[in-house]
FIPA-746345 format. One record per residue (C-alpha): x, y, z. Coordinates in steps of 0.1 Angstrom, whole numbers, padded with zeros to 4 digits, always signed. Example, Ala and Ser with C-alpha at 12.3 -4.5 7.8 and 13.67 -1.06 7.14 Angstrom:
<recs>
+0123-0045+0078/+0137-0011+0071/
</recs>
This chain:
<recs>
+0102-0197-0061/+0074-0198-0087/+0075-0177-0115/+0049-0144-0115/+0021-0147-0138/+0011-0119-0164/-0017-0105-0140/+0007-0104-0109/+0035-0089-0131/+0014-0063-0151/-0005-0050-0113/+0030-0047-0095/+0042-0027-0131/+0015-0006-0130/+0014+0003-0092/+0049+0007-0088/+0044+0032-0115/+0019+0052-0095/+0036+0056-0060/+0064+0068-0042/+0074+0039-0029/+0079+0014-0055/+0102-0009-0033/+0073-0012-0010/+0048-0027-0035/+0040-0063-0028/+0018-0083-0049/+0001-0121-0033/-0014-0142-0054/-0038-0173-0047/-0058-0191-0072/-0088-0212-0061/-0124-0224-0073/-0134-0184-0077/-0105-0177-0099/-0075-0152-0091/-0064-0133-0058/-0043-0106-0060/-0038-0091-0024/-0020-0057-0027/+0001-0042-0001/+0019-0005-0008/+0032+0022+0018/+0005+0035+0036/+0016+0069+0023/+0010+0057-0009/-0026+0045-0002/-0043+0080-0015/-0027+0070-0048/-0039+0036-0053/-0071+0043-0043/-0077+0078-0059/-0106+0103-0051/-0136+0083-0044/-0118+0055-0056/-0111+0060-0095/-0081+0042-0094/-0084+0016-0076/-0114+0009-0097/-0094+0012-0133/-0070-0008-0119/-0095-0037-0110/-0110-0027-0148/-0074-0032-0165/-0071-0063-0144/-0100-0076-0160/-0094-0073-0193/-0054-0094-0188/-0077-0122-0170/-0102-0126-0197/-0074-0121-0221/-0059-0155-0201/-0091-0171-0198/-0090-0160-0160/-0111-0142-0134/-0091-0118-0120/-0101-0100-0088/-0076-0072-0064/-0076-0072-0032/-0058-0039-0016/-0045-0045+0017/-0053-0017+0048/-0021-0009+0060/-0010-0014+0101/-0024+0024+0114/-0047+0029+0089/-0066+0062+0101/-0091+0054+0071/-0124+0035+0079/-0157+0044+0101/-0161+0074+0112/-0170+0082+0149/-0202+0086+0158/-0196+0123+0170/-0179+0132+0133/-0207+0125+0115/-0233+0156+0110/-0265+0154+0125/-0295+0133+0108/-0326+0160+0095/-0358+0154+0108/-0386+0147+0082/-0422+0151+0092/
</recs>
């Protein structure tokens, strides 16, 4: 088995951190022309956490990311995984309010 890189190592440190299910955490990682993958996969209970209202955390993560890749000369970018039954995505037509009419 290869050995985890900083990047891979620091996002599985600082997820596990943040959930409830730390022993569900799993971290991919693929390097290719466009720099670094890092697929993310957690509980799906744990998803709210990760991503944080209107996606905060998700975006500081993908921030602190960042700054480890340009600190290894590295382009860094997160990928978080939908879980299997996701309920999050579109919303049905029917949920959505209806659109006003401007004259």
């Amino acid at each position: 088995m290869a050995s985890k890189s900083t990047d891979q190592e620091f996002l599985e440190y600082l997820v596990k951190s943040l959930v409830d299910h730390p022993d569900d955490v799993k971290v991919d990682r693929k390097v290719d022309e466009m720099g670094v993958l890092l697929s993310l996969r957690v509980n799906p209970v744990d998803m709210g956490q990760v991503v944080g209202r209107q996606g905060a955390t998700a975006k500081s993560i993908r921030a602190l990311l960042r700054i480890v890749g340009i600190k290894n000369n590295a382009r860094v970018n997160l990928k978080i995984e939908e879980p299997e039954g996701s309920t999050r995505g579109p919303r049905p037509m029917g949920d959505r309010p209806p659109r006003r009419e401007e004259y």
